[in-house]
C-alpha positions as CSV (number, residue, x, y, z in Angstrom):
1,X,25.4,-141.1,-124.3
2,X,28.6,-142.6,-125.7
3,X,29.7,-145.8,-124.6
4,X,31.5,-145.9,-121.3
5,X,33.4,-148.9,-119.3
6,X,34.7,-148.0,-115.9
7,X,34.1,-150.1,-112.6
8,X,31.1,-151.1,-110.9
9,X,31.2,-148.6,-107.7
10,X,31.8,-145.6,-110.5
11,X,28.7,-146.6,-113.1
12,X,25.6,-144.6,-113.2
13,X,23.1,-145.6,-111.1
14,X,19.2,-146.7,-113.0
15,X,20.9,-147.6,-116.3
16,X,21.4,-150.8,-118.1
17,X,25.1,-152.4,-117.4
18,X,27.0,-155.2,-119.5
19,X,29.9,-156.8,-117.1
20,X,32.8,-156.7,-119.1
21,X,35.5,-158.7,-116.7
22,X,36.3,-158.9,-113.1
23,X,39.7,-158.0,-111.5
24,X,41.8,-160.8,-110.4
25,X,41.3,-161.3,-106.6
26,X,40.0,-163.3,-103.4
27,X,37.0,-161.8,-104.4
28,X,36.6,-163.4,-108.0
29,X,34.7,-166.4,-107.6
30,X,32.9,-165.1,-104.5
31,X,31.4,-162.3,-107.5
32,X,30.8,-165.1,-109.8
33,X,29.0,-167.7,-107.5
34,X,26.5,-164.6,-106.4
35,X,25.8,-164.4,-110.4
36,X,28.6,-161.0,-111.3
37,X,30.0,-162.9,-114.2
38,X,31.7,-162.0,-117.7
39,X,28.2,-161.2,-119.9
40,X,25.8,-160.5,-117.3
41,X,23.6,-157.6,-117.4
42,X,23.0,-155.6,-113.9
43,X,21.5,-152.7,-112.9
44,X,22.4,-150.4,-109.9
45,X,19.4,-149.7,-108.5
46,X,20.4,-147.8,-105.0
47,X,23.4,-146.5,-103.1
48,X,23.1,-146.4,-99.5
49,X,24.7,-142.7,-97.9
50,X,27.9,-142.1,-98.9
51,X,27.8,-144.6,-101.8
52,X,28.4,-148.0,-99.9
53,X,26.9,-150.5,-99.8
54,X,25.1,-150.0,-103.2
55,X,22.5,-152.6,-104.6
56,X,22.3,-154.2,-107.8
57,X,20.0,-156.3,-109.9
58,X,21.5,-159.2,-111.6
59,X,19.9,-162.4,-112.8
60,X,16.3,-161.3,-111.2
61,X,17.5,-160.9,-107.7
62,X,18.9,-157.7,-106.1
63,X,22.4,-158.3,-104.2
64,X,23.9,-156.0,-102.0
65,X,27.8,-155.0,-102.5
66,X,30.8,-153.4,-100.6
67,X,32.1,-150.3,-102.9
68,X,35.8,-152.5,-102.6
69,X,33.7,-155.7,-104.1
70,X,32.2,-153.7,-106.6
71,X,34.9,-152.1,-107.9
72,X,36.4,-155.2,-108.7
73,X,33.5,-155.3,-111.4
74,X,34.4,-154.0,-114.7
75,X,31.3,-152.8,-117.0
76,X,30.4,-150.9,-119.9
77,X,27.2,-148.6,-120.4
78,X,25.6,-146.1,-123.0
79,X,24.8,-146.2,-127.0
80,X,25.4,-150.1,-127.5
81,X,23.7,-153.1,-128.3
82,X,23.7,-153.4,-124.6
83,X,20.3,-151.4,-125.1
84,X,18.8,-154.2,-127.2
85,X,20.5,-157.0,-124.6
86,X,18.8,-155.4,-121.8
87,X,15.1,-155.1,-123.3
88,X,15.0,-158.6,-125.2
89,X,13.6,-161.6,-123.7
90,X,15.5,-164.6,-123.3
91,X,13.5,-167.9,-124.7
């Protein structure tokens, strides 16, 4: 799969995500403080009916999202070194 960078509420769901930026909103630093920040690495790992909310894994806990909260997540996915991020362990 080549590499792909859309918004949160449009990534595949079950694959390994990088965050690339967030959108510039109220919602900003209420994303960062639950852990969405710049670097990250996330996982969507279920979407309610209908797509919202959807639930994603990010620094070992799973946090539920709003489709308009995530879409104010920007990530990439695919044939990266996101691959080699997402299996590595931290020291």
């Amino acid at each position: 799969m080549p590499q792909r960078e859309g918004s949160l509420d449009q990534a595949p769901t079950g694959v390994p995500l990088l965050i690339v930026r967030l959108d510039e909103s109220d919602l900003s630093l209420k994303l960062m403080e639950m852990g969405c920040l710049p670097g990250e690495k996330l996982e969507i790992v279920h979407r309610a009916s209908g797509g919202d909310p959807l639930a994603i894994k990010v620094m070992e806990y799973v946090l539920g999202l709003r489709s308009r909260e995530a879409a104010a997540v920007w990530v990439s996915w695919g044939d990266t070194p996101l691959r080699n991020l997402w299996n590595s362990q931290e020291p």
